[in-house]
C-alpha positions as CSV (number, residue, x, y, z in Angstrom):
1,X,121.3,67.9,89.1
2,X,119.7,66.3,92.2
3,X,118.0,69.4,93.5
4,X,116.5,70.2,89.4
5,X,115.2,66.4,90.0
6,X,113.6,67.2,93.0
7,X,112.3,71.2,91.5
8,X,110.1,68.6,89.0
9,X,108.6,66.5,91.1
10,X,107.9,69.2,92.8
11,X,106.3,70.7,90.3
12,X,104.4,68.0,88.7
13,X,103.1,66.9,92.6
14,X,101.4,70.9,92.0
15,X,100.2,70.2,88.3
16,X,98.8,67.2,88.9
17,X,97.1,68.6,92.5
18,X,95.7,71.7,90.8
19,X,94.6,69.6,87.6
20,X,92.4,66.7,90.4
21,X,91.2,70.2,91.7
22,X,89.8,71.6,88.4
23,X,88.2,68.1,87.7
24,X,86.5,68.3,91.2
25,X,85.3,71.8,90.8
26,X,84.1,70.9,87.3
27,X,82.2,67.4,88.5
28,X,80.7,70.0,91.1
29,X,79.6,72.5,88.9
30,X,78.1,70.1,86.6
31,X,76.2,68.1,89.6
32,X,74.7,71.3,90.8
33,X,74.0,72.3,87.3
34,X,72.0,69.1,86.9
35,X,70.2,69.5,90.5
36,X,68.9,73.4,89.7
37,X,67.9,72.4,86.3
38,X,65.4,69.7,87.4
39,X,64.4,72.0,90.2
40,X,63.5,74.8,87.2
41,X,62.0,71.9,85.4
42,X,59.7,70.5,88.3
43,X,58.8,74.0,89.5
């Protein structure tokens, strides 16, 4: 029982590293988005 306690931490610590990752990459993405847009648009 102790060691299936400690499997779920384990594998919510993952989930909830791999979902802060995809919010990152997404903020990133849309930053970048936003910075060649208005380089397009200024051109």
């Amino acid at each position: 029982m102790r060691k299936y306690k400690k499997f779920i931490s384990y594998v919510l610590l993952a989930l909830s590293i791999i979902l802060l990752a995809i919010i990152v990459i997404f903020t990133i993405i849309t930053i970048f988005d936003m910075i060649i847009m208005k380089i397009y648009i200024g051109q």
